[in-house]
DRENKOLZA-421688 format. One record per residue (C-alpha): residue number from 1; z, y negated, x. Coordinates in pm, whole numbers. Example, Ala and Ser with C-alpha at 12.3 -4.5 7.8 and 13.67 -1.06 7.14 Angstrom:
PT | i | up | north | east
PT | 1 | 780 | 450 | 1230
PT | 2 | 714 | 106 | 1367
This chain:
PT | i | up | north | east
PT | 1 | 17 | 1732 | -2087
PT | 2 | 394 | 1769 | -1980
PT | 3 | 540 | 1484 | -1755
PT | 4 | 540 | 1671 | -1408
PT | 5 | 863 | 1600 | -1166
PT | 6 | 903 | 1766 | -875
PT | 7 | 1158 | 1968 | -771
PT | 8 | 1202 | 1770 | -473
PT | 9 | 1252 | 1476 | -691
PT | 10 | 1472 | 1625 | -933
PT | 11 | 1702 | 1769 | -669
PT | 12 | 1714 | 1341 | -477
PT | 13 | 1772 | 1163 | -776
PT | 14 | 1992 | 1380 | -1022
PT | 15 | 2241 | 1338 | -740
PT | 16 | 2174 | 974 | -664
PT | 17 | 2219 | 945 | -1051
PT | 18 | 2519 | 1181 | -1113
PT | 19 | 2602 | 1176 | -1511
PT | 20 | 2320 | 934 | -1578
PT | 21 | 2070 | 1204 | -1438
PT | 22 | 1983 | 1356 | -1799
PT | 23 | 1933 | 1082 | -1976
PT | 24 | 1726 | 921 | -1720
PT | 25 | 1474 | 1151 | -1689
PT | 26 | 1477 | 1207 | -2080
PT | 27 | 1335 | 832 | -2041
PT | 28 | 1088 | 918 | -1794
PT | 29 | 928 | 1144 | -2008
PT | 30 | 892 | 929 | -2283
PT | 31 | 578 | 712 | -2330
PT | 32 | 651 | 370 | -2204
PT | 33 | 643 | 107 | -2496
PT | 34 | 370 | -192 | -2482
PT | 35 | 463 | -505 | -2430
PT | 36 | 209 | -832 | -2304
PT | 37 | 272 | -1168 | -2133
PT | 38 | 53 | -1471 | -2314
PT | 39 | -195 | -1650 | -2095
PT | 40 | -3 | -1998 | -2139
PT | 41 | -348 | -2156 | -1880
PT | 42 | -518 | -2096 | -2244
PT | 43 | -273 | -2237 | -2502
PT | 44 | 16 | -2208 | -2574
PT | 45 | 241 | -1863 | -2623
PT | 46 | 373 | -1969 | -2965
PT | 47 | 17 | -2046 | -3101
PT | 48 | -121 | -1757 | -2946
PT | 49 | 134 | -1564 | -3093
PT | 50 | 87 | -1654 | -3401
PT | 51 | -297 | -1573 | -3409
PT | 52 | -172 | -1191 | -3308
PT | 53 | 77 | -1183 | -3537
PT | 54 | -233 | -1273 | -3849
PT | 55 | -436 | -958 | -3716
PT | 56 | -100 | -731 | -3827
PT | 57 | 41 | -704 | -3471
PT | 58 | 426 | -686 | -3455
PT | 59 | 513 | -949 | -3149
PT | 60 | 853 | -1021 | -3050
PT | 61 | 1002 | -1230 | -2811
PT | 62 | 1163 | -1121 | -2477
PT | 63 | 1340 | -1275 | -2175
PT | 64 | 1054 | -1558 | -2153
PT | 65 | 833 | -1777 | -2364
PT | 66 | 518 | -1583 | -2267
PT | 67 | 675 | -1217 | -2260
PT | 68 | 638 | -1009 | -2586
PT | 69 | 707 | -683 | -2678
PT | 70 | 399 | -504 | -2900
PT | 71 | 387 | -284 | -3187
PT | 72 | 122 | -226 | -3479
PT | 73 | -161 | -180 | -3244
PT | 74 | -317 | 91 | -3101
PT | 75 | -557 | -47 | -2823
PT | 76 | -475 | -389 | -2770
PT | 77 | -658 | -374 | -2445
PT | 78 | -980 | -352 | -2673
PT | 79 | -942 | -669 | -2829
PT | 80 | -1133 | -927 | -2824
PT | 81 | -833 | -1164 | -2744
PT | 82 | -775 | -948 | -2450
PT | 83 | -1122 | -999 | -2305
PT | 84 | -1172 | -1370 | -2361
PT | 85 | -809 | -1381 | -2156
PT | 86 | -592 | -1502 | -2367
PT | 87 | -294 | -1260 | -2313
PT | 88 | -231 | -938 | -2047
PT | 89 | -141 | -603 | -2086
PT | 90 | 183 | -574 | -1868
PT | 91 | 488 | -391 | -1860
PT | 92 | 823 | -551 | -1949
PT | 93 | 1006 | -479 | -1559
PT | 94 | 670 | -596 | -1390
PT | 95 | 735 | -886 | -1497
PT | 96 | 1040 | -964 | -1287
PT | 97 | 968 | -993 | -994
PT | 98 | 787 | -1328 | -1049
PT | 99 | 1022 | -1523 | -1314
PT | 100 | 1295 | -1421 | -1054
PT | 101 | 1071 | -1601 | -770
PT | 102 | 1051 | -1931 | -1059
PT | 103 | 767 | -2059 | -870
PT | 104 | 765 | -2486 | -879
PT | 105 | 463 | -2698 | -998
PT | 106 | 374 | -2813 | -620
PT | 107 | 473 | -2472 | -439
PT | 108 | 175 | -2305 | -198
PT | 109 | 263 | -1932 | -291
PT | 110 | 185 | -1654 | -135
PT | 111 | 83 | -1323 | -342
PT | 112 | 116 | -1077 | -71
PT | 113 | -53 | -794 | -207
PT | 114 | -185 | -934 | -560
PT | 115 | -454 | -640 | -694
PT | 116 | -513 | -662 | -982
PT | 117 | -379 | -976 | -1047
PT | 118 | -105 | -910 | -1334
PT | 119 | 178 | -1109 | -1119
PT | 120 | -90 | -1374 | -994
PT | 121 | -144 | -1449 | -1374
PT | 122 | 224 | -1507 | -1454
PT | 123 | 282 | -1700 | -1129
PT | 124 | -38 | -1910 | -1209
PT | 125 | 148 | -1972 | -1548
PT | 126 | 496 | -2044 | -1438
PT | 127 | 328 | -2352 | -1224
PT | 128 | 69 | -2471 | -1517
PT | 129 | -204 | -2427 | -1336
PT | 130 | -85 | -2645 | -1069
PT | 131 | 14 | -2598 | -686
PT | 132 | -143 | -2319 | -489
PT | 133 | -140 | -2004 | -482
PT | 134 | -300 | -1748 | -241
PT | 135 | -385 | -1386 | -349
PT | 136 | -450 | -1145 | -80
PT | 137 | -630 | -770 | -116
PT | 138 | -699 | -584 | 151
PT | 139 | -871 | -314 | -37
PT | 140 | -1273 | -386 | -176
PT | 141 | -1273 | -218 | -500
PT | 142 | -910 | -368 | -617
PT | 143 | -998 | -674 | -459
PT | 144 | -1321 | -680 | -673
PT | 145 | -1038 | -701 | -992
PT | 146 | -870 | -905 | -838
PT | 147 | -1151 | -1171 | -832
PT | 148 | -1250 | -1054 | -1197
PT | 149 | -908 | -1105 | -1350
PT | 150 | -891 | -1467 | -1184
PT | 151 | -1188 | -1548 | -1333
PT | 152 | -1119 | -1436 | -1672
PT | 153 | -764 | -1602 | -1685
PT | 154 | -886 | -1889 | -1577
PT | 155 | -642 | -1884 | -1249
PT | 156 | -799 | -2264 | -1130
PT | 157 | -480 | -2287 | -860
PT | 158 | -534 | -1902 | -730
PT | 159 | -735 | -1850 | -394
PT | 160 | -869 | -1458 | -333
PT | 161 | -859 | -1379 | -25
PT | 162 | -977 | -1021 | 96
PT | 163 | -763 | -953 | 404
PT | 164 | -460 | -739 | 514
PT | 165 | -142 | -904 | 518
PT | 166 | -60 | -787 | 875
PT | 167 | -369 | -927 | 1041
PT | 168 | -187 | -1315 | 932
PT | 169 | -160 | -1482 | 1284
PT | 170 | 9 | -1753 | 1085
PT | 171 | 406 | -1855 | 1048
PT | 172 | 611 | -2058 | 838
PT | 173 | 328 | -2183 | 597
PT | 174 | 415 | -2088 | 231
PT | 175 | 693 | -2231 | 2
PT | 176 | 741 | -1888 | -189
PT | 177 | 603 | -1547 | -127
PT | 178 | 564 | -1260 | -356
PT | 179 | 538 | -934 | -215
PT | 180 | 483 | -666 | -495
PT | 181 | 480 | -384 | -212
PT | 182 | 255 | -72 | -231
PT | 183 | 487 | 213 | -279
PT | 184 | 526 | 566 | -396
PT | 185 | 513 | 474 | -720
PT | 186 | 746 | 669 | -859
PT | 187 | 820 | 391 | -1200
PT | 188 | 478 | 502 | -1288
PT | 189 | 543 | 831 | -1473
PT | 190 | 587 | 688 | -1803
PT | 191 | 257 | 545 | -1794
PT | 192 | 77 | 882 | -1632
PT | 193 | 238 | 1217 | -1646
PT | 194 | 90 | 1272 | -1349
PT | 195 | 206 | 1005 | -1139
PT | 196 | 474 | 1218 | -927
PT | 197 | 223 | 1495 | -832
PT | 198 | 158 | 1401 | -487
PT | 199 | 504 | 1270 | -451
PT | 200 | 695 | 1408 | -120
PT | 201 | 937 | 1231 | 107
PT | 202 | 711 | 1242 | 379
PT | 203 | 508 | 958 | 155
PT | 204 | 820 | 801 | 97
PT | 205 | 883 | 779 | 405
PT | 206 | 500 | 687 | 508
PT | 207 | 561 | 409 | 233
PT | 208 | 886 | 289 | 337
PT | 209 | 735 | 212 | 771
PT | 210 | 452 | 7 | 583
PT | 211 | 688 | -166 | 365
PT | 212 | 927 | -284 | 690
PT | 213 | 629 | -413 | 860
PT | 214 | 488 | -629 | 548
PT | 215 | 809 | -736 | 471
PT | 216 | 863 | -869 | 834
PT | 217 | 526 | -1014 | 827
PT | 218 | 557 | -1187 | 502
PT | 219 | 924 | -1329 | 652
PT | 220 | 769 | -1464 | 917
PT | 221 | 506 | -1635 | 690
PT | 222 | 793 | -1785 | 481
PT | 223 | 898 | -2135 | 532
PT | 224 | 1247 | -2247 | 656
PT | 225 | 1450 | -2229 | 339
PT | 226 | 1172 | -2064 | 153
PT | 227 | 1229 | -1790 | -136
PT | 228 | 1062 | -1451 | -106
PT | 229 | 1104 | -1169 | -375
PT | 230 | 1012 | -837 | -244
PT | 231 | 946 | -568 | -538
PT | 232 | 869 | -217 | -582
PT | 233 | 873 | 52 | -880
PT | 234 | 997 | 275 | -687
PT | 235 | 1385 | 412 | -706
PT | 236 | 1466 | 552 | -335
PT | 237 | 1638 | 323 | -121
PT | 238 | 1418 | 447 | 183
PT | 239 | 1171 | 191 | -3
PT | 240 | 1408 | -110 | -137
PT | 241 | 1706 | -166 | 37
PT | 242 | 1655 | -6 | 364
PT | 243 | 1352 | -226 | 381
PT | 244 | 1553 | -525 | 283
PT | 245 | 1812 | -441 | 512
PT | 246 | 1543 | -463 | 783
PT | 247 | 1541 | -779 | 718
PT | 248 | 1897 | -902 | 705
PT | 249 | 1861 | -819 | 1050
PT | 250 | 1686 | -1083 | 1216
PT | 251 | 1975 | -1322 | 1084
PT | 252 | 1810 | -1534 | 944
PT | 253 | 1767 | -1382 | 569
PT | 254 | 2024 | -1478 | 315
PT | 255 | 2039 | -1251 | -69
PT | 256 | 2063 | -1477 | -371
PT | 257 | 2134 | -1285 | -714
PT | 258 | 1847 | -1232 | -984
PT | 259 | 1954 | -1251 | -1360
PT | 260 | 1704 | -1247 | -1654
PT | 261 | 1871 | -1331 | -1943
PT | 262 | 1854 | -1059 | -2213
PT | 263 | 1787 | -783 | -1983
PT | 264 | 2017 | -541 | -1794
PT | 265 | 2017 | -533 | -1443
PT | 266 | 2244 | -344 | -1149
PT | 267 | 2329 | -399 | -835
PT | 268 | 2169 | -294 | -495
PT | 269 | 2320 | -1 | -311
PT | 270 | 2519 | -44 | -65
PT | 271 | 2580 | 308 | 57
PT | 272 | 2346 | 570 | 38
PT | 273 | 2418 | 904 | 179
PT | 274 | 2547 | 847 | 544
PT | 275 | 2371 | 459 | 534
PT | 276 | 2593 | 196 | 502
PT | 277 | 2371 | -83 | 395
PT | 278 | 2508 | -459 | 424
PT | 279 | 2765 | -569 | 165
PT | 280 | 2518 | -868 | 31
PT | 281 | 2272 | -615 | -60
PT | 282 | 2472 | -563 | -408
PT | 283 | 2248 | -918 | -477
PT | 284 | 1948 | -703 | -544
PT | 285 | 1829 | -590 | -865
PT | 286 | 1792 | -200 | -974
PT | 287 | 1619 | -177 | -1287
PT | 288 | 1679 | 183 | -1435
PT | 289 | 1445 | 303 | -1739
PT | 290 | 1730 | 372 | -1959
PT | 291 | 1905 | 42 | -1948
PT | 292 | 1591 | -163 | -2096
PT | 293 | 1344 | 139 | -2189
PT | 294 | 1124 | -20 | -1930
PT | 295 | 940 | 164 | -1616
PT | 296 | 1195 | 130 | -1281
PT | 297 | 1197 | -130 | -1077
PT | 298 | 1366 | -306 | -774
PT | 299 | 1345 | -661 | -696
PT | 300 | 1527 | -830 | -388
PT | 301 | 1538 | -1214 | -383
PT | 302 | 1568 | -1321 | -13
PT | 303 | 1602 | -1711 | 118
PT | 304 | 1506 | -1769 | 453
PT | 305 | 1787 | -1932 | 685
C-alpha cells in the first residue's frame, strides 16, 4: 500500500516547508526505523544489552543509556524479552518528551494522558522506581493497556487512574507534568500509511480547542515553579505553539530550551501565516523526520512562574 497524503496536507505543509518540502515527505514515506528503550526497573541497559546483542540483534546506543536503535530483527515485539518486560518497542522522537521533563527521584509526576504507557515506563525509569507518578486514561480499552503495561514493567511508583484530565478539581499538586496530548497524529504516517486518511483541518482544529483546554488544566495542576512538557506528533502550529502560546498568556508561564545531545532539534515558530506568536516560543522543540530519520514531533518545556 502507497503512503496516502492528502492534498490538503500537501498544499499546508509544502509551503510551511518551502525547499525542505521534497525531501520531507520523501521521509514520510519511508518505513520508520526500530529503535527500543531498556527497562532499567529490570537491570541494567548495558547488561540487557548485551543479552540482545548474543541473540544476533544489532543495538546501538543513542542520546540516553536506555535508548537504542535496532537492526537484525524482524519482530522484536515477539520476543520473549519483550514479554517478560525487559525492554519497549518505542520510537526514537517519543522519547523526548520525557528525558526533556528529567523527572527527579522524589518528584509526584503527573502523566496527563499516559495510554499505553510507553512515556510512563521511561519516566518510571528516569526516577528508579522511586517518587510518584500518576497515570491518567480517560478511555476503558487504552486504559485497560495502560494497567497491563504497568504491570508487566514492573512500574511499582506508577498509580492508574481512569479519569479525564479536565474533570481534576485539584491545583498546584504535582512537581512535573507530562502531557503527551491527543492530536491529529499526523507523525504517524511512517508507522501506518494510512494514518493521514481522515486528516482535515477541521480535526486539526477540533484537536487544537481540546489541546488549549488540557493544557490550561494541566497548568493549573502544576506547582509554583514546577516543569511541564507538553508534546505532540503533530507538525501544525494550530496544535503546538498556538496551544503553548495559550498559555504564555496567563503570565505566569516561562519557556526553558530542550537539547538532547546527539540529536537535531529546531526552534518553535514564531510567525505563522498572519500569527505572530511570542518571541520565547523559539525555546520549543520541532523535530522534523529528515533531520534524525525519526517520526515528527514537538515538545514545549514550560516552568510555571
Amino acid at each position: 500500500m502507497a503512503t496516502f497524503i492528502p492534498k490538503e496536507f500537501e498544499e499546508k505543509y509544502s509551503q510551511l516547508l518551502g525547499s525542505e518540502w521534497d525531501e520531507f515527505l520523501r521521509c514520510c514515506k519511508t518505513k520508520i526505523p526500530k529503535s527500543i528503550w531498556i527497562n532499567s526497573l529490570k537491570a541494567k541497559p548495558q547488561i540487557i544489552a548485551n543479552d540482545l546483542s548474543k541473540k544476533g540483534w544489532e543495538l546501538s546506543g543513542l542520546f540516553h543509556e536506555n535508548a537504542y536503535f535496532l537492526q537484525g530483527v524482524q519482530r522484536p515485539g515477539r520476543s520473549e524479552e519483550f514479554a517478560q518486560g525487559l525492554f519497549n518497542l518505542q520510537e526514537k522522537a517519543s522519547m523526548i518528551p520525557a528525558l526533556a521533563l528529567a523527572p527527579q527521584k522524589n518528584d509526584l509526576i503527573l502523566d496527563a494522558a499516559a495510554a499505553p504507557g510507553n512515556k510512563t515506563l521511561q519516566l518510571s525509569c528516569l526516577m528508579n522506581g522511586s517518587g510518584k507518578i500518576i497515570a491518567l486514561e480517560k478511555n476503558v480499552e487504552r486504559f485497560k493497556s495502560l494497567r497491563h503495561n504497568i504491570k508487566k514493567f514492573g512500574m511499582e511508583n506508577v498509580i492508574a487512574k481512569r479519569m479525564d484530565l479536565l474533570d481534576s478539581q485539584k491545583k498546584e499538586l504535582f512537581d512535573k507534568i507530562l502531557l503527551d496530548a491527543p492530536c491529529s497524529s499526523e507523525g504517524l504516517v511512517r508507522k501506518d500509511e494510512g494514518a493521514l486518511k481522515n486528516w482535515n483541518e477541521e480535526l486539526v482544529q477540533k484537536k487544537s480547542e481540546l489541546q488549549k483546554k488540557l493544557i490550561a488544566k494541566s497548568f493549573e495542576l502544576l506547582k509554583r515553579n514546577g516543569v511541564m512538557v507538553y508534546s505532540t506528533c503533530s507538525f501544525g502550529p494550530e496544535e503546538n505553539e498556538e496551544v503553548v502560546q495559550s498559555v504564555l498568556e496567563t503570565g505566569r508561564a516561562q519557556l526553558e530550551r530542550i537539547e538532547i545531545p546527539k540529536f537535531k532539534i529546531r526552534q518553535g515558530l514564531v510567525q505563522y501565516g498572519n500569527k505572530k506568536f511570542d518571541d520565547s516560543i523559539e525555546l520549543c522543540a520541532r523535530i522534523y523526520p529528515q533531520d534524525n530519520d525519526t517520526q515528527q514531533f514537538f515538545v514545549a518545556k514550560i516552568r510555571k512562574k
